[in-house]
C-alpha positions in Angstrom: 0.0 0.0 0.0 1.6 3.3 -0.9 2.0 6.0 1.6 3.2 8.7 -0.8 1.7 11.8 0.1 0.9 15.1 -2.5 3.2 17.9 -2.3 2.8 21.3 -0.7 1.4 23.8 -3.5 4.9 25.6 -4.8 4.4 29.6 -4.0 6.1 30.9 -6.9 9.2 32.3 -4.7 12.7 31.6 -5.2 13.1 28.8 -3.1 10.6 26.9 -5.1 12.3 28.1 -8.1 15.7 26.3 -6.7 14.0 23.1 -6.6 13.2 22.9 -10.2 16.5 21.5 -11.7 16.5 19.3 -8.3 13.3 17.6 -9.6 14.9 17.2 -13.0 17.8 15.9 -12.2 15.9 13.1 -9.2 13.5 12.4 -12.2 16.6 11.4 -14.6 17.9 9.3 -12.0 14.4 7.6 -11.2 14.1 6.4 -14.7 17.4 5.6 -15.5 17.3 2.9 -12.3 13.8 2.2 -13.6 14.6 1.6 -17.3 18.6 0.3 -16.6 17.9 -3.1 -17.8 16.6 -2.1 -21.0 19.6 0.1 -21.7 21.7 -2.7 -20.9 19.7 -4.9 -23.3 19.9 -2.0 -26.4 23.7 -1.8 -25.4 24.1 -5.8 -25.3 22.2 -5.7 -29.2 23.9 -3.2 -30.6 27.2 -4.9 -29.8 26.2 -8.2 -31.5 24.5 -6.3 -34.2 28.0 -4.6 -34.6 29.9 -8.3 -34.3 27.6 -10.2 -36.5 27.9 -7.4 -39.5 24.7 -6.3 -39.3 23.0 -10.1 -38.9 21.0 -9.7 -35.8 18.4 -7.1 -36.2 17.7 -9.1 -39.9 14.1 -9.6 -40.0 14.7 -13.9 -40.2 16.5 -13.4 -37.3 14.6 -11.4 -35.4 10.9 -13.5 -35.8 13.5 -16.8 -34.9 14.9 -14.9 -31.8 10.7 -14.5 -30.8 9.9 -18.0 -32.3 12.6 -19.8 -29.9 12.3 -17.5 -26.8 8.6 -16.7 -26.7 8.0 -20.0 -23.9 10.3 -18.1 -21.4 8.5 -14.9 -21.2 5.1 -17.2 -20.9 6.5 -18.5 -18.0 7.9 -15.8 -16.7 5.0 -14.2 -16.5 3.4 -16.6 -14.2 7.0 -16.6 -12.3 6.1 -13.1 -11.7 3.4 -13.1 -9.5 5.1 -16.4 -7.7 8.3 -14.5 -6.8 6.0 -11.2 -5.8 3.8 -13.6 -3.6 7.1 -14.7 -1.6 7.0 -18.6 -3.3 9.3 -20.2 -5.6 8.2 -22.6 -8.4 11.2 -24.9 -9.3 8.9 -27.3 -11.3 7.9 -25.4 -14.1 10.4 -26.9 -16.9 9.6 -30.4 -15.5 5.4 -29.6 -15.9 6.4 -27.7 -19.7 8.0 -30.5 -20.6 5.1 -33.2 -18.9 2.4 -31.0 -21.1 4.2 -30.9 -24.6 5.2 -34.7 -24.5 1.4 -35.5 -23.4 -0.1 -32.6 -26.3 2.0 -35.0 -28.6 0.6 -38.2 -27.3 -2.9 -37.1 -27.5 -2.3 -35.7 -31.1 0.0 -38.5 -32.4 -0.2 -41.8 -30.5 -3.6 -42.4 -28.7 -6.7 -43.1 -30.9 -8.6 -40.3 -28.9 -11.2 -39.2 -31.7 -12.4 -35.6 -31.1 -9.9 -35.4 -28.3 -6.9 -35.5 -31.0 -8.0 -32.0 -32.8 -5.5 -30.1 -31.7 -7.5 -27.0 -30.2 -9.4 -29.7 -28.1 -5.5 -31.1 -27.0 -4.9 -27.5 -25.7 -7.8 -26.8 -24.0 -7.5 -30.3 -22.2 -3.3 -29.7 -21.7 -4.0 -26.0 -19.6 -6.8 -27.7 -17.9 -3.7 -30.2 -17.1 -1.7 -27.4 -16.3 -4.0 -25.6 -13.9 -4.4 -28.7 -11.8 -1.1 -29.5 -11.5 -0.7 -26.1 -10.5 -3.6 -26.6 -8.1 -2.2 -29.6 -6.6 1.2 -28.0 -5.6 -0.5 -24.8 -4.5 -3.1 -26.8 -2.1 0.2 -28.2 0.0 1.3 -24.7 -0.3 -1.3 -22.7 0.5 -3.1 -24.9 3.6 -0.6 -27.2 4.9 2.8 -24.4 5.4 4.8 -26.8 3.4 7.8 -24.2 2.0 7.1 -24.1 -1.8 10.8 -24.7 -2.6 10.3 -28.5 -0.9 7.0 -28.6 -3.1 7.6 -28.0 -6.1 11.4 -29.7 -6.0 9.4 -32.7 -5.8 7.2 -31.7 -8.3 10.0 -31.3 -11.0 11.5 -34.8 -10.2 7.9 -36.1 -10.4 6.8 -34.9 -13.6 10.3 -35.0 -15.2 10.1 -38.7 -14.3 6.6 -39.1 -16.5 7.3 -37.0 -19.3 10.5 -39.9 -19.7 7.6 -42.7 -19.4 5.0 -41.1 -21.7 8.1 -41.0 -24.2 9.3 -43.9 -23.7 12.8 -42.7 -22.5 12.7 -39.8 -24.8 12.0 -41.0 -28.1 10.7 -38.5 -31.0 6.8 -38.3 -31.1 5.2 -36.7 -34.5 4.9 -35.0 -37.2 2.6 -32.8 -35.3 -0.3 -31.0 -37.3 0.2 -27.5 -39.1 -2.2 -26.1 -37.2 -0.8 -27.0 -33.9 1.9 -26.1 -35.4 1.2 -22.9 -36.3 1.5 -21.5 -32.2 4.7 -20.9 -32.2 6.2 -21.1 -36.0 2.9 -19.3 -37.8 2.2 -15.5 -38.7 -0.2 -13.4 -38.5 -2.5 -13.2 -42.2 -2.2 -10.5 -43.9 -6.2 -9.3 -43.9 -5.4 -5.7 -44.9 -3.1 -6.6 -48.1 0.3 -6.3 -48.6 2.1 -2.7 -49.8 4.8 -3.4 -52.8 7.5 -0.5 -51.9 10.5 -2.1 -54.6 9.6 -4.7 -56.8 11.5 -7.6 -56.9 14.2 -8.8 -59.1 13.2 -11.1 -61.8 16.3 -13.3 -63.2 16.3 -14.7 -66.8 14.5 -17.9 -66.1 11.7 -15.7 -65.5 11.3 -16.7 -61.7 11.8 -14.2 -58.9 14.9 -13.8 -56.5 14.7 -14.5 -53.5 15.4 -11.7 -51.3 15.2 -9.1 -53.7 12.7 -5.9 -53.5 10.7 -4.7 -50.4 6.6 -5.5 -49.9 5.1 -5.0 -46.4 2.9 -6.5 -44.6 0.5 -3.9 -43.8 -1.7 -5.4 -41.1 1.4 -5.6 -38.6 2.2 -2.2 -39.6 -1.1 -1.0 -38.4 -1.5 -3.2 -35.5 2.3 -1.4 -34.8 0.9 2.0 -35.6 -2.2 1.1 -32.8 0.3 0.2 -30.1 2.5 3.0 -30.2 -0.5 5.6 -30.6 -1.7 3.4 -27.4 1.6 3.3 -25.5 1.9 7.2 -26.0 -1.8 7.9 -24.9 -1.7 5.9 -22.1 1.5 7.4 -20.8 0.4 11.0 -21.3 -2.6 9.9 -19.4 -1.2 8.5 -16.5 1.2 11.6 -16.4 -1.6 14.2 -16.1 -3.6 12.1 -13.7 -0.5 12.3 -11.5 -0.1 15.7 -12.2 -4.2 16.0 -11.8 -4.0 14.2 -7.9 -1.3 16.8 -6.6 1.8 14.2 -7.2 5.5 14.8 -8.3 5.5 13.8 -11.5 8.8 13.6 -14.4 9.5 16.9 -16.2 7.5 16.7 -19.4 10.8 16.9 -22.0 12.1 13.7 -20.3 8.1 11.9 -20.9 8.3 13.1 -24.1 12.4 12.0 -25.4 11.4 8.8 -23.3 8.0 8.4 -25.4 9.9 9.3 -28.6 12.5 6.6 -28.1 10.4 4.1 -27.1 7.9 4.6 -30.4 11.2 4.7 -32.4 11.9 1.2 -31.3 8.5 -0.2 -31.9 8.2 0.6 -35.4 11.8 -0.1 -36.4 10.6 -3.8 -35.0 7.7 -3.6 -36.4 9.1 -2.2 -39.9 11.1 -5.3 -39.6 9.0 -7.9 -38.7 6.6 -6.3 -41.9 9.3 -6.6 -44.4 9.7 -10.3 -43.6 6.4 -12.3 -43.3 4.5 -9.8 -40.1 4.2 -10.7 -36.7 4.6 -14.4 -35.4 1.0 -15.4 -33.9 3.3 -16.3 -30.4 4.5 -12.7 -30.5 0.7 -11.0 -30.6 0.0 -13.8 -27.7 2.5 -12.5 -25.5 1.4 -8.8 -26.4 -2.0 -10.2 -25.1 -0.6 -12.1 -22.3 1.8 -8.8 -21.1 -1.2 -6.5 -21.3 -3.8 -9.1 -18.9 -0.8 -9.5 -16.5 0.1 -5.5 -16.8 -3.6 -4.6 -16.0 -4.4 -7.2 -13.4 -1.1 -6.3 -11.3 -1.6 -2.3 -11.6 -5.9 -2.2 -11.9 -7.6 -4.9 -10.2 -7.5 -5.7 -6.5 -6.6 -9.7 -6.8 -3.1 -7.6 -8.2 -2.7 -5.5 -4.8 -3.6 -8.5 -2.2 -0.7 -10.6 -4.2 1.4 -7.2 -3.3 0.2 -6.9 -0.2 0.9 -10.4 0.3 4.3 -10.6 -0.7 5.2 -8.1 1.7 3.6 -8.6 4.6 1.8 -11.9 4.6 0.5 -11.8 8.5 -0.4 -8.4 7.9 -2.0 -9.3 4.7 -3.9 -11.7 6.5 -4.6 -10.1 9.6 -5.8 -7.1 7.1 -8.7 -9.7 5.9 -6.8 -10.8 2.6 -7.6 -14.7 2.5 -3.7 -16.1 1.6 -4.5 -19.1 1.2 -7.0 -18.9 -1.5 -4.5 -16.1 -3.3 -1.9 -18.2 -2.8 -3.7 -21.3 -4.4 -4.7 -19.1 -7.3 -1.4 -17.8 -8.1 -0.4 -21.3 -8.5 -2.8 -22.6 -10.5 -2.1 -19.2 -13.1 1.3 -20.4 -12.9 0.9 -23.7 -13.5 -1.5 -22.6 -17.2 1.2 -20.7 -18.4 3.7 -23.3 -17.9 1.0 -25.6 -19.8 1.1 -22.4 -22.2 4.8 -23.1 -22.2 4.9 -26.7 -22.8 2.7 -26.2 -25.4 4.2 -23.2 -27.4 7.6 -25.5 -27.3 6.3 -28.5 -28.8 4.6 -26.5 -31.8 8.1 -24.9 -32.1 10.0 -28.3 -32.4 7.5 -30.3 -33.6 8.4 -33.1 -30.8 8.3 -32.9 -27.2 10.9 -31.9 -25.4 12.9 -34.6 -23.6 13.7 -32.8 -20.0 17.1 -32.4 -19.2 18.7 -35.0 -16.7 21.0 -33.6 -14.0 24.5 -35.1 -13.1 23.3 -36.5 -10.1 21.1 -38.7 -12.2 23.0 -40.0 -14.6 26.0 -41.4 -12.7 
């Protein structure tokens, strides 16, 4: 619960005056801790992109870099609200893995009927996923038993089945295009695509690969709608503050801040239109982002798992029910690792066999 009070009403004299540049320069150094991670991350990019000669902002690459990471930011989004809750989940690679290998079973292996269409699999896999989730949380949540113990024994448990249901880790597929399609497929064009440069036709008569520039103009305008978006909501959250009586960041900063963040957007964007538009994961995670974004800052379920994290006897002497939170944060952790499993068996088109430790395997 913040305590943050509003600030005197500045008279105009020249002490107030003094404290502009203070404000400016406290400002600077708020966002510059806030945001330090994703300068670090531009910096860490634009030295590859300057030691791969130019290879790493391509737009192949960059829809392969989404493609093969896009599971890990799933997850981590259910992580998120684990870690802020005070727990741990150690299991969630183990339960990823469990879910793809049995996605593939139920697609591939056993005569199911209905149950082998692959939207059916994935409704029945986060089902899977939310009562495993449920299952750790309930020894969790009403029995004190430290998550770190639960869900170690989770992983070995469920890294243990995925081997049996794969028979010691044997391929399973082909798996079908549309399942497919989660992780490796693109958005359709619906608006139409914008030729810019033709391409190159060679003397055969056929078309070179590579050659001229057409865009895909529905992931330009769903790029042009998020940055409109991202700079609206901004300048809105700015003047409430302002609006309320709080301190809020000089307006050049909000605005170079806005600027550079739009600039990146649509140079990704630009790129990921040149190539073949936005992979379908990539417009799941925007979705997935924006739920978890607006559930942690809007809705109350978002401060009691705050609340929660910090204090949980005061959280529960305060009337917050922690068990019941604490249950739900691990069943939403346990769908998006199903989520997980999922998007990384569409991307390999076999299950992942989970990793065996050292311990194991002597």
């Amino acid at each position: 619960m913040s305590t943050e009070s509003a600030p005197a009403p500045q008279s105009g004299t020249a002490e107030d005056v003094k404290h502009g540049p203070r404000i400016a320069v406290s400002a600077l150094t708020t966002n510059l801790r806030e945001y330090g991670l994703i300068i670090a991350l531009i910096v860490i990019m634009l030295f590859f992109q300057y030691t791969t000669s130019g290879t790493l902002f391509k737009p192949v690459n960059l829809s392969n870099l989404v493609q093969q990471n896009s599971f890990i930011i799933v997850m981590a989004l259910g992580m998120l609200l684990v870690i802020v809750a005070g727990y741990i989940d150690l299991s969630v690679g183990s339960v990823a893995g469990f879910i793809g290998a049995l996605a593939a079973m139920m697609m591939v292996i056993w005569p199911l009927g209905i149950f082998s269409n692959p939207l059916v699999v994935s409704i029945v896999c986060l089902i899977v996923g939310a009562l495993i989730g449920a299952a750790q949380g309930y020894w969790i949540a009403y029995h004190r038993i430290p998550s770190f113990i639960v869900t170690l024994a989770g992983m070995l448990i469920f890294r243990g089945i995925c081997q049996a249901l794969l028979g010691g880790g044997s391929s399973v597929g082909p798996l079908p295009d549309s399942f497919k399609a989660l992780s490796s497929g693109f958005i359709p064009d619906v608006v139409g695509p914008l030729t810019l440069i033709p391409p190159t036709v060679n003397a055969a008569g056929k078309t070179i690969v590579g050659s001229g520039l057409t865009l895909h103009m529905t992931t330009i305008v769903l790029g042009l709608v998020a940055v409109l978006a991202y700079a609206y909501f901004g300048l809105r959250a700015r003047r409430k503050r302002e609006r309320h009586g709080y301190e809020a960041e000089p307006f050049p900063l909000f605005v170079i801040k806005t600027l550079v963040g739009s600039a990146l957007a649509l140079f990704l964007v630009f790129q990921f239109a040149s190539y073949r538009g936005l992979p379908v994961v990539l417009l799941v995670m925007g979705v997935l982002i924006s739920m978890f974004v607006f559930v942690t800052k809007r809705m109350t379920i978002g401060r009691r798992i705050y609340a929660m994290g910090g204090n949980a006897k005061a959280a529960q002497l305060s009337g917050i029910n922690t068990e019941r939170l604490t249950l739900l944060v691990f069943i939403n952790m346990g769908v998006l690792s199903a989520l997980g499993g999922l998007i990384i068996a569409a991307r390999s088109a076999r299950p992942c066999r989970p990793p065996v430790s050292a311990a194991s395997s002597t």
